[in-house]
MIKOLBA-882144 format. One record per residue (C-alpha): residue number from 1; x, y, z; residue in one letter. Coordinates in steps of 0.05 Angstrom, whole numbers, plus 32768, in hexadecimal, padded with zeros to 4 digits. Layout:
   n   px   py   pz res
 NUM    X    Y    Z   A
...
end
This chain:
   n   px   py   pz res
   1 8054 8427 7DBE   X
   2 8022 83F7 7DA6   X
   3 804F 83CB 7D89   X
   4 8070 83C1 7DD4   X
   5 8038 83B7 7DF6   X
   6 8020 8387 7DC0   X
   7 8066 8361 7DC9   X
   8 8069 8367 7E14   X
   9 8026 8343 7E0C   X
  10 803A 8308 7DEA   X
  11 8076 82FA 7E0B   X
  12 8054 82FA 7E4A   X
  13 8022 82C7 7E29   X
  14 805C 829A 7E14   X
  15 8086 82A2 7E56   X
  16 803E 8284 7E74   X
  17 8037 8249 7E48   X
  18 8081 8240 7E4D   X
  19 807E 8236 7E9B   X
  20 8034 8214 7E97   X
  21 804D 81E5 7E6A   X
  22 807C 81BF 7E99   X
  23 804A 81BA 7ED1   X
  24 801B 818E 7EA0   X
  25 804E 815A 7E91   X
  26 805D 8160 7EE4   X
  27 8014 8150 7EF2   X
  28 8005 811A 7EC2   X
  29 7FF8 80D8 7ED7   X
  30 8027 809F 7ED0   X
  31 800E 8055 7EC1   X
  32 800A 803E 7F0A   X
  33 7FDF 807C 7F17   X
  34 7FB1 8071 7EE0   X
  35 7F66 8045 7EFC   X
  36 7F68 8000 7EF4   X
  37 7F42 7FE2 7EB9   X
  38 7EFE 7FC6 7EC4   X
  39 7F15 7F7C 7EB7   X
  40 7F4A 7F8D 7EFB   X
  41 7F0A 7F9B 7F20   X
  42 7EE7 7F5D 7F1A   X
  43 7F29 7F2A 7F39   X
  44 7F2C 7F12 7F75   X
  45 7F65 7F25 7FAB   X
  46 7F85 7EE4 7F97   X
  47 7F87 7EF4 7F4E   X
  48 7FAA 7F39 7F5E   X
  49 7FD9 7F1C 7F89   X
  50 7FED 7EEB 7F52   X
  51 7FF6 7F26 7F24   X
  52 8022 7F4C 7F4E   X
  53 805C 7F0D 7F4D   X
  54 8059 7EF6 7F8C   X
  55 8095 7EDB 7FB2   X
  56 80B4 7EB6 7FE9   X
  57 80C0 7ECC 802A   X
  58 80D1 7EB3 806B   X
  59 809F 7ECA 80A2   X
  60 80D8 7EDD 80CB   X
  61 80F0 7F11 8095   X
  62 80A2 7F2F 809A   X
  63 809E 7F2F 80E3   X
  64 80A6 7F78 80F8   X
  65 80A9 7F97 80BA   X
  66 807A 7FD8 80BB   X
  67 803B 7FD6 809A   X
  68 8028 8011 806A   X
  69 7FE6 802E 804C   X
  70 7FE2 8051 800A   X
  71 8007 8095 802D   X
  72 8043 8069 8042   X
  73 8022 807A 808A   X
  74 8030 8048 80BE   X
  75 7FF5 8017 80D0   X
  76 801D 7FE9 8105   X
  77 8052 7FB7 8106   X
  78 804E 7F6D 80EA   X
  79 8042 7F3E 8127   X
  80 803D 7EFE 8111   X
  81 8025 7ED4 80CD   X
  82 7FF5 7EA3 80E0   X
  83 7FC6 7E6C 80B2   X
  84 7F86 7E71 80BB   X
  85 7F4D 7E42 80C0   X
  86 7F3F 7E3B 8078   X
  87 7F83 7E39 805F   X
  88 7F9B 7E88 8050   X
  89 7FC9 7EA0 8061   X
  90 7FBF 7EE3 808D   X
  91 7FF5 7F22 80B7   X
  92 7FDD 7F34 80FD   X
  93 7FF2 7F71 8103   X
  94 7FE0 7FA6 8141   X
  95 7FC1 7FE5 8135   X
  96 7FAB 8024 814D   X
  97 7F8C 8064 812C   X
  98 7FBC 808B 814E   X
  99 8004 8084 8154   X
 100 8004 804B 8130   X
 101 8049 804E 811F   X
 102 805C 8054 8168   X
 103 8078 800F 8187   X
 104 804C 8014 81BA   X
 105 801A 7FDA 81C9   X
 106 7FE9 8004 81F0   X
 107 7FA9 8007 81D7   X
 108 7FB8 7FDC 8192   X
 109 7F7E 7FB6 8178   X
 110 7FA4 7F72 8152   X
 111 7F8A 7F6B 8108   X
 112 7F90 7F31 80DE   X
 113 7FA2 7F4E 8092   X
 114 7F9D 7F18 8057   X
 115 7FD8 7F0E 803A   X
 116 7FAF 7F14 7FED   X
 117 7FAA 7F5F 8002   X
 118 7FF0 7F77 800F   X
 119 8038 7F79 7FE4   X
 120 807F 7F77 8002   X
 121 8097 7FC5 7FF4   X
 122 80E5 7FB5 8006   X
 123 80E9 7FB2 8058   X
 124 80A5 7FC5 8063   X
 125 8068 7FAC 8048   X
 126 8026 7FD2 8024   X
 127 7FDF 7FCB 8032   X
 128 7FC9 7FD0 7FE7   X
 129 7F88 7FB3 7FF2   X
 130 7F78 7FC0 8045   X
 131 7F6A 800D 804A   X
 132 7F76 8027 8094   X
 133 7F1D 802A 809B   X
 134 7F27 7FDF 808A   X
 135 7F56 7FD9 80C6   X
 136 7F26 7FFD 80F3   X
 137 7EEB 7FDF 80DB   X
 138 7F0F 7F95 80DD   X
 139 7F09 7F66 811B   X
 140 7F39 7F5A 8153   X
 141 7F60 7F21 8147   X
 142 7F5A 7EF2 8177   X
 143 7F88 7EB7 8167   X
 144 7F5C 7E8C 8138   X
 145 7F98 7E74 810D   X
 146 7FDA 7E4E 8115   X
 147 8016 7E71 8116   X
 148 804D 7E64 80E0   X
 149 8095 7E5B 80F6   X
 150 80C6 7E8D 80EB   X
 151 80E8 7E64 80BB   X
 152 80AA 7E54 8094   X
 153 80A4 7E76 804B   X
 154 806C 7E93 8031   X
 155 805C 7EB7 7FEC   X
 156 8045 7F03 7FF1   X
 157 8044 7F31 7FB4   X
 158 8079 7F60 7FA2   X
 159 8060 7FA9 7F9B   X
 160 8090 7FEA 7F83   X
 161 807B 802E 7F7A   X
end
């Protein structure tokens, strides 16, 4: 009798590090997870654009592609790509807190993103470095650069997850 119970025991100790086990290699993290180094802190949004390969685009490809935060939500739609004053490139694109993903115009405050701070993610692009409080906390744009031509080709980064 104690011999069962004593068995019973330990196999219900195994059976619980046998089906703990898994979840630990589930929940560890992977390299892009991990924090970046302190040496990653210290560069400048041009330096981690150049890191990330950037490529050429045409502005035509970018216009209308959704932009994403770090949830793949929806922050608004790629408008234009305009130059601005000292030379950088930047995205205006329209946003809302709400319903951003909507196509709707109403109420949409227009937000010029630096180009340093975002990677092409496929047909969409990613906010990697613009967090939706930077959105709401940003300016309105209100046309102080020169608009590229569709046909124009600019370099963004290239992002994957």
């Amino acid at each position: 009798m104690l011999r069962s119970t004593v068995v019973r025991g330990l196999g219900a100790v195994l059976l619980t590090a046998l089906v703990a086990a898994p979840a630990k290699v589930v929940l560890a993290t992977t390299p892009q997870d991990a924090q970046p180094s302190p040496d990653a802190k210290k560069l400048t949004p041009e330096e981690r654009m150049a890191r990330r390969y950037p490529q050429a685009v045409r502005v035509g490809f970018l216009v209308g592609l959704p932009m994403l935060d770090e949830r793949d939500s929806t922050l608004g739609y790629i408008r234009e790509a305009v130059r601005m004053g000292d030379g950088k490139i930047a995205l205006v694109v329209p946003h809302r807190a709400w319903l951003a993903w909507a196509p709707l115009d109403w109420g949409r405050k227009p937000v010029a993103v630096p180009i340093e701070t975002v990677a092409i993610l496929a047909r969409q692009v990613a906010a990697l470095e613009f967090s939706r409080a930077d959105f709401a906390a940003a300016p309105a744009y209100a046309g102080g650069g020169t608009p590229l031509a569709p046909d124009e080709s600019i370099r963004i980064a290239v992002y994957r997850r």
